[in-house]
C-alpha positions as CSV (number, residue, x, y, z in Angstrom):
1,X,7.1,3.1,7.1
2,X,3.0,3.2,7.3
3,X,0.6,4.7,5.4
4,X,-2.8,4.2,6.6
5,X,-5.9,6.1,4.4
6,X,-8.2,5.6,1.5
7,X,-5.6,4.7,-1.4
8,X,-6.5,6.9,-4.6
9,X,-4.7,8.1,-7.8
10,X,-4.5,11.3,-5.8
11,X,-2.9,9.8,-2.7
12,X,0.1,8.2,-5.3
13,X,0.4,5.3,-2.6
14,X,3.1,3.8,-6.2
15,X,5.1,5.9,-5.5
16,X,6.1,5.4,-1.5
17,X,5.5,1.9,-1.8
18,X,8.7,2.2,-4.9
19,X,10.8,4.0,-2.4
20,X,14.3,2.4,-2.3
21,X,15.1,1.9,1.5
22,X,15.7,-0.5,4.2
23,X,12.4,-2.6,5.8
24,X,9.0,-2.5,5.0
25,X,6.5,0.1,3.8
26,X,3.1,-0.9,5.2
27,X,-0.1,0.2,3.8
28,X,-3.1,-0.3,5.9
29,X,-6.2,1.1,3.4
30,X,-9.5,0.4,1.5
31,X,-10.6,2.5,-2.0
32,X,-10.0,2.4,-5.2
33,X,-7.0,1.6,-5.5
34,X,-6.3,-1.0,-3.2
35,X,-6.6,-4.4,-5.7
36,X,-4.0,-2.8,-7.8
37,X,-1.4,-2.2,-5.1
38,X,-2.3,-5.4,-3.2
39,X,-1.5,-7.2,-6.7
40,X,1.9,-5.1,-7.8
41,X,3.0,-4.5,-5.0
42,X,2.8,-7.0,-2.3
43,X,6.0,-8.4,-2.1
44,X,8.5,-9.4,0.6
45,X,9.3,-6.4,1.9
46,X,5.7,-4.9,1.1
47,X,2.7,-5.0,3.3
48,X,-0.9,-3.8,1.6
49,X,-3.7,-4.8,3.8
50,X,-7.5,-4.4,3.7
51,X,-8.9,-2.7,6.3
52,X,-12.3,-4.2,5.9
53,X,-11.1,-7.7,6.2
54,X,-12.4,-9.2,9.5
């Protein structure tokens, strides 16, 4: 699965990136947010990326 948006408290990115299925969730993003999910949550099966990175 892929999200791809501005990750905010609003957007509650946590929660589909603790979803409990096969593969890998996929977040492409910048915001707020973004440090915090990159940190907890890139794991194996988790993919947070920066969309500024060049």
């Amino acid at each position: 699965m892929v999200y791809m948006g501005r990750t905010s408290v609003e957007k509650n990115i946590k929660a589909f990136l603790s979803l409990e299925m096969p593969g890998t969730e996929l977040v492409m993003s910048d915001g707020p947010d973004l440090a915090m999910l990159k940190q907890k949550f890139s794991q194996e099966e988790n993919l947070v990326m920066d969309l500024r990175q060049k």
